[in-house]
N, C-alpha and C positions, 0 to 999 in steps of 0.2 A: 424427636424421632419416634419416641413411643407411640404418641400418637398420630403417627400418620400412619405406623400398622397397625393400630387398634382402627383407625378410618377406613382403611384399604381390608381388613377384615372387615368389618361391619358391612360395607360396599361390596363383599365375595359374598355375605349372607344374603343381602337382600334380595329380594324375586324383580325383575328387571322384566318381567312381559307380562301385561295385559294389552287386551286387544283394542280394537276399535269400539269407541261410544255411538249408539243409537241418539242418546241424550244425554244433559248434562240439567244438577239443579244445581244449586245455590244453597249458603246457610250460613251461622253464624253470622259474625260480626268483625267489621275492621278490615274486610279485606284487602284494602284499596283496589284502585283500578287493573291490576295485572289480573284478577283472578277472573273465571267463569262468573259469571251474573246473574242473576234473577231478574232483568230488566224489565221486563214483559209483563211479567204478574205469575208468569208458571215457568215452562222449561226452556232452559237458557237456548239457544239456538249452536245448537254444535254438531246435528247431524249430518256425518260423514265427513266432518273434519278429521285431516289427519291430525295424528298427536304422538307426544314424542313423548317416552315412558322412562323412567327411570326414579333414582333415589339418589338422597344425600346425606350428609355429614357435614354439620356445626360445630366449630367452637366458638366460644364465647367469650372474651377473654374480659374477666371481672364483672362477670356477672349479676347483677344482683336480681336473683329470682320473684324479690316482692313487686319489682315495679319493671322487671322485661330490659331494664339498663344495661348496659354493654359497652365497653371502651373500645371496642371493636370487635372484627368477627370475621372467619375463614368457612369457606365451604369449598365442598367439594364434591361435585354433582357425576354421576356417572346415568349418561341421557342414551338412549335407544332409539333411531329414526329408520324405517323402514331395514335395511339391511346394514345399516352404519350404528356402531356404536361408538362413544366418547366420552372421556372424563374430561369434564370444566373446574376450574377453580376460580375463586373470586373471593377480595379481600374488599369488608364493609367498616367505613369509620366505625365513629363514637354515635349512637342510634340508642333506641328501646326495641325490645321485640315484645310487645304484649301480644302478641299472636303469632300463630304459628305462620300463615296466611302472610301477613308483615313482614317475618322474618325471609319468606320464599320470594315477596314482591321486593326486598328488599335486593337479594339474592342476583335478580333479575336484573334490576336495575343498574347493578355493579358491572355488569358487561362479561359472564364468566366467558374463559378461554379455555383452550386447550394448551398445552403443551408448548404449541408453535407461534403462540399469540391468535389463533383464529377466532372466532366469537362460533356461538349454536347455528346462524343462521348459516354461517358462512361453512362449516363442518357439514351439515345438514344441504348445502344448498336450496336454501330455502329464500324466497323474495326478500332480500336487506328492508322491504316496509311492513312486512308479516308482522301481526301482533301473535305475541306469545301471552298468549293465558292459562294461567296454573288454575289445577283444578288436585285436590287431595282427595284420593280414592278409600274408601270407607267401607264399601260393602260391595266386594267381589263375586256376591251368592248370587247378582239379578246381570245375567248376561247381556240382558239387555238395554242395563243401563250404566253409568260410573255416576255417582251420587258424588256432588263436592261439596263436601259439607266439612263444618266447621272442626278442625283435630286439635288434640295436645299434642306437645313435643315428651317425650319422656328425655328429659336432663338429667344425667347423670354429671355428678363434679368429678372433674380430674383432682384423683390425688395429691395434697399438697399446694395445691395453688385455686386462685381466685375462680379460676375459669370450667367452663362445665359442655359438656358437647352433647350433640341432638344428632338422632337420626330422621330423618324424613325418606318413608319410605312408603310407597306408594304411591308416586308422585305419577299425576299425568300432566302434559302441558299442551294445548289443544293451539293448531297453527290457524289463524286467521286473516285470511284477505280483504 
């Protein structure tokens, strides 16, 4: 219980609006397929997509920070679409997260919901075949751009136990047709 108001505080702190990207790049490593792309050779193709802003909270449950391992793991997403907002939740097996990028496509992939069981797309109305690409915002200073490039998670360990929780904050998710 502790931690779900330490979650749902962390989730009050976080800044929840950035605007619309001109562009998006790419960086780091490991992204898999959910994330913005470098495909091209320069800048990923995102202009005037729309994108759905928000931030999250990780635990981790038995962690082991040297190799990204995890017996499983809870998030809890609170997403901003046009005049809608939403908290999702979604629970990930037994995985690694060597990256932060990993841990969001992982994130993704789990199908979060809301409350009522609805999924992003379906809260959002958005096309059930829309791809959702994470893209982690880095540098707010170039209005003209959101840079996706490669982040850490800062992990902090819950006291007492195996497990350790991340925020991700910054997040943009850009909708594609």
């Amino acid at each position: 219980m502790r931690l779900a108001k330490l979650a749902l505080t962390v989730l009050g702190i976080v800044s929840l609006v950035f605007g619309f990207a001109l562009d998006g790049r790419a960086g780091g490593g490991g992204e898999g397929n959910c994330t913005v792309t470098n495909d091209n050779g320069g800048t990923a193709v995102v202009n005037g997509k729309p994108t759905i802003v928000g931030s999250g909270v990780l635990e981790m449950f038995d962690f082991n920070p040297s190799t990204g391992a995890v017996s499983g793991a809870d998030a809890t997403l609170t997403l901003s679409f046009k005049t809608i907002t939403g908290i999702f939740r979604a629970h990930i097996g037994a995985t690694s997260f060597p990256t932060p990028e990993k841990a969001g496509c992982d994130i993704l992939a789990a199908g979060p919901t809301d409350a009522t069981g609805a999924t992003i797309r379906q809260v959002f109305g958005l096309d059930p075949t829309a791809q959702l690409k994470l893209c982690f915002v880095t540098d707010t200073k170039k209005p003209d751009k959101i840079l996706c490039q490669s982040i850490t998670f800062e992990n902090n360990q819950v006291p007492g136990t195996p497990n350790y929780s991340a925020a991700m904050n910054k997040l943009v998710i850009f909708v594609l047709q």
